[in-house]
C-alpha positions in Angstrom: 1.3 27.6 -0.7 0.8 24.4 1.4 3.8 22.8 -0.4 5.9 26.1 0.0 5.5 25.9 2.9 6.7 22.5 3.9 9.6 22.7 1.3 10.9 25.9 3.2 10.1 24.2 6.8 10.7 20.3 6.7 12.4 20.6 2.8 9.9 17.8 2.4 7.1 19.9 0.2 5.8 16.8 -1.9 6.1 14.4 0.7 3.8 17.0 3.4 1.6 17.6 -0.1 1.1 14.5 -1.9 3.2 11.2 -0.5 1.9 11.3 2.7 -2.3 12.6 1.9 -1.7 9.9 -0.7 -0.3 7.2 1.7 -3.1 8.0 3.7 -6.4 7.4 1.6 -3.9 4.1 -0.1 -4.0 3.0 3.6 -7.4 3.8 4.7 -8.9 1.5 1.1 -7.0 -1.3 2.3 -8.6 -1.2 5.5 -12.1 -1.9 4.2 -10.6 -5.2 2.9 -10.7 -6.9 5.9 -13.4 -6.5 8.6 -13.9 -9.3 10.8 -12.0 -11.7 11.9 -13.7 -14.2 9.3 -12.7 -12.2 6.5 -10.4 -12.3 3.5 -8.7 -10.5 1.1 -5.7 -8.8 -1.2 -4.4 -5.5 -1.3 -3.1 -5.0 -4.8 -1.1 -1.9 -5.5 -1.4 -1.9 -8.9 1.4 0.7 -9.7 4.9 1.3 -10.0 5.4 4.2 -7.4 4.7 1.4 -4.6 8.2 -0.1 -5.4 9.9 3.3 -4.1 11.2 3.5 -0.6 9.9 6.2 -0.2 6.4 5.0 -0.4 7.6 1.6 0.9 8.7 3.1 4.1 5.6 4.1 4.6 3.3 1.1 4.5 2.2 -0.3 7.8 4.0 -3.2 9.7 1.5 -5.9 9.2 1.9 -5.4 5.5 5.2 -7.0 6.0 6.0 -9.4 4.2 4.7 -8.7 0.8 5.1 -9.5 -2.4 5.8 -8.0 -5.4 4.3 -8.9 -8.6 3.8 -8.1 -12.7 1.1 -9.3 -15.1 2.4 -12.3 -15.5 3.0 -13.4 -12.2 -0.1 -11.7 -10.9 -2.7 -14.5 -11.4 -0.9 -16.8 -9.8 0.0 -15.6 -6.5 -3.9 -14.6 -6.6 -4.9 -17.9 -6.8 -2.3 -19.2 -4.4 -3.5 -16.5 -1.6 -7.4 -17.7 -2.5 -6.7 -21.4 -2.4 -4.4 -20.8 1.0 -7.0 -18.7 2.7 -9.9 -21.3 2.7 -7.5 -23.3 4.9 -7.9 -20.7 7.7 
């Protein structure tokens, strides 16, 4: 019904259904990352979906910029971001 709905409204029924609740709760993890000013951390978005506009539009400005990784290239940028944030 819910994504009927939106589909017959907006033409957006999985986006009102799923992409944006799903955003959301993505959004809402990465904020318990970081919470003071002393802390430190990754988001990792460990699936393929996140390299779609669609969801990509969606992520907030200070995500900007990011990177994108794969298995192989994963553990390195890691330890790059760990090595680089005891500097700050």
């Amino acid at each position: 019904l819910f994504s009927n709905y939106f589909e017959q409204k907006k033409h957006a029924g999985f986006d009102y259904t799923y992409l944006y609740p799903g955003m959301n709760k993505v959004q809402q993890a990465a904020g318990r990352v970081i919470r003071t000013v002393s802390d430190h951390g990754a988001i990792l978005l460990l699936d393929e979906r996140f390299l779609q506009k669609s969801y990509q539009n969606l992520f907030p400005r200070e995500w900007y910029p990011y990177d994108t990784v794969d298995l192989t290239s994963m553990p390195q940028k890691l330890e790059q971001f760990w090595n680089n944030s005891q500097d700050l």
